[in-house]
N, C-alpha and C positions, 0 to 999 in steps of 0.2 A: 566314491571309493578310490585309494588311491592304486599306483601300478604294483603295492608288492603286495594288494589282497588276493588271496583265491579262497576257493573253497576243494578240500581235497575232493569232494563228489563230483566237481566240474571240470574236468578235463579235455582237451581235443587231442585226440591218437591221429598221427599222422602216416597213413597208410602208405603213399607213395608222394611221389615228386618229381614231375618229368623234369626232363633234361632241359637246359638254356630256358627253363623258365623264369621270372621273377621270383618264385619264390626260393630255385635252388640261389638264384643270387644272391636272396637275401642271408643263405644261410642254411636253412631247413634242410631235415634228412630223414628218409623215412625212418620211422620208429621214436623218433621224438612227441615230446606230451607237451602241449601249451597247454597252462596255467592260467593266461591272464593276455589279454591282448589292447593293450593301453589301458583303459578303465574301462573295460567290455570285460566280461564272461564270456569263454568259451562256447556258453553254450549259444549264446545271441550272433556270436559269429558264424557256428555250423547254420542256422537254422535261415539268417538274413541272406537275401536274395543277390545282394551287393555289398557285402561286407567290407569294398574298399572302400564303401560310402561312410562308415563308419570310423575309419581308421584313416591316420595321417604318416605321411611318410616319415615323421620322426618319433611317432611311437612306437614305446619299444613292446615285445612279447616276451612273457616270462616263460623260459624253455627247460623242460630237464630232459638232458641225453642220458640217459643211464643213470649215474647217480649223480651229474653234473648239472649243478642248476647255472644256468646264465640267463643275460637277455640279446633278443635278437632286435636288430630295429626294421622295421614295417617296409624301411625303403622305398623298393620301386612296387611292391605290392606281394602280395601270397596266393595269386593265380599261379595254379599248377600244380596246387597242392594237394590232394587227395585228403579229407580229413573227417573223421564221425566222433561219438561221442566215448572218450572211453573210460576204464574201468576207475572204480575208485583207487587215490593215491595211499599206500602207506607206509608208515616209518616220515612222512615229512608232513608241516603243517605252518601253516602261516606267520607262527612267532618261530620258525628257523631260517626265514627270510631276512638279508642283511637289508639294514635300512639304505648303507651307503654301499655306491658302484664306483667302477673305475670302469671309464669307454676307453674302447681302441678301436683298432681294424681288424678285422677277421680276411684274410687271403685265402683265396680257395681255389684246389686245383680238383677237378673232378675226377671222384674216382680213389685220389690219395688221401684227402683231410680235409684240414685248416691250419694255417700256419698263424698264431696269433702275435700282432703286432703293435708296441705302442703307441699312441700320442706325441708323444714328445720322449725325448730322451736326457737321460743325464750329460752334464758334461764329462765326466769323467770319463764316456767310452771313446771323445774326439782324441785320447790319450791311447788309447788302445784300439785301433781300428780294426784289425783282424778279427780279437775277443768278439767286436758287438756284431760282426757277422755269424762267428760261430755261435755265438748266444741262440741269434737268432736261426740257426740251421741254413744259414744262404751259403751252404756250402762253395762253392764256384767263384762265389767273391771272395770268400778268405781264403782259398789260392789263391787267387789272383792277387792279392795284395803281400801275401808272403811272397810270392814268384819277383813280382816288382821291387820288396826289399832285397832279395837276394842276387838278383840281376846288378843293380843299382849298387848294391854291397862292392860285388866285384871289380867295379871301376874306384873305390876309394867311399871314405869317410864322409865328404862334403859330397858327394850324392845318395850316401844311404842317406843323409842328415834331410835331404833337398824331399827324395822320397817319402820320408816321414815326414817331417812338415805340411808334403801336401796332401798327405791322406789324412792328417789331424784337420787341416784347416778343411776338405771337401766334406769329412762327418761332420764337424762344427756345424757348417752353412748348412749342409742338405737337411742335418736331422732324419726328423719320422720319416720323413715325404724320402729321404734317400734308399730307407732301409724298403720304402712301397714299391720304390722303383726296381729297385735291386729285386724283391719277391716276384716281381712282374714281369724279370727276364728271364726267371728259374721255372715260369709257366706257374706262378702263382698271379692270382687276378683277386687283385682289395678290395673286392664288391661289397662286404659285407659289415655293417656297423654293429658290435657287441659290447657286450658288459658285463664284469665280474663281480662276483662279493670281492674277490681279495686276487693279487695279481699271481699266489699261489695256484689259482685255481687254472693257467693257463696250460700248463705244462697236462693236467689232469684231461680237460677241455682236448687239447690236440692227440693224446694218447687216445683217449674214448673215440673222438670224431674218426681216427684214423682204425680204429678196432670196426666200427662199426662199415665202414667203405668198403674194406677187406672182407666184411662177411656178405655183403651186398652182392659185390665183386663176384665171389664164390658161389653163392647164390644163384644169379645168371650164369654163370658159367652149368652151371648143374644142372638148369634148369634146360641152357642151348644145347647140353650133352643129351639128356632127354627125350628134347624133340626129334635131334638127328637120329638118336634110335630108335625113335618108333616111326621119324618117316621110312626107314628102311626095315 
């Protein structure tokens, strides 16, 4: 079978996901449903004693967070995941499964989301360097590059000119790998390898990942408020 089969009755409900383990690396969040886990069934995964025996580190799991279907890839493994068997799926079914994906990087900062990131980039954005940070929310670089022009501006022409040039030509060379770096100094960490039906679905993906942190968030907080009142 291949990875975009499931069967709606086969599901694994992901109850929890401790902290700094491999599988929040990989990605996973509680309340997410794997579908499909390389060409394993969920349910051969709950049930197998060593399921990383089973699974390689570049196969991917078919994940839906809410009503977001992506895939997760296996990485460094899914120890630490709390996971049983759950309810049947509905409203989705194996022919709404796109045949083709597009992989990136998934950044993740704990607690806030996922900030989802490409492969490669267009040329077009080593023309606009500001844009392809604000695109991508790396707020703090694109001031910093507007401050740079504006600095630069001040002393004349032939150094805004200098300053632009070299933030066309440093997007150019760094690419993806610049915009990783940059996410990793905003305390986003590229731990995690994903995949889309369509690159629409990204913007979807980091709104849901970040709805559901916030409820977590809240969650333990409600739950630490709790405690402290009834220890007292």
């Amino acid at each position: 079978m291949t990875e975009q089969a499931f069967s709606p009755e086969d599901v694994a409900a992901v109850d929890f996901v401790e902290r700094g383990s491999p599988a929040e690396r990989a990605g996973l969040l509680a309340g997410d449903r794997i579908l499909r886990f390389g060409r394993h069934m969920p349910s051969e995964i709950i049930a197998h004693e060593d399921p990383m025996s089973l699974l390689g580190r570049a196969d991917w799991m078919l994940v839906l967070r809410e009503d977001v279907l992506f895939k997760i890839a296996v990485g460094g493994g899914i120890e630490g995941a709390a996971m049983r068997r759950g309810e049947r799926l509905e409203g989705i079914e194996p022919s709404d499964v796109s045949e083709d994906w597009t992989a990136c990087h998934g950044a993740i900062a704990r607690g806030r989301g996922i900030l989802v990131l490409p492969d490669r980039i267009s040329p077009f954005w080593s023309l606009v360097p500001p844009l392809l940070f604000a695109r991508y929310h790396l707020w703090q670089f694109t001031a910093a590059i507007m401050l740079i022009y504006l600095v630069a501006g001040a002393f004349g022409l032939v150094p805004a000119l200098l300053a632009y040039a070299t933030s066309m030509i440093t997007v150019g060379a760094g690419g993806a790998a610049l915009l990783r770096d940059a996410a990793g100094k905003q305390g986003w960490h590229s731990t995690a390898r994903i995949a889309l039906a369509s690159w629409g679905d990204a913007a979807r993906l980091e709104v849901t990942t970040a709805k559901v942190c916030l409820e977590e968030k809240i969650r333990l907080q409600l739950e630490a408020a709790k405690a402290a009142a009834a220890a007292h």
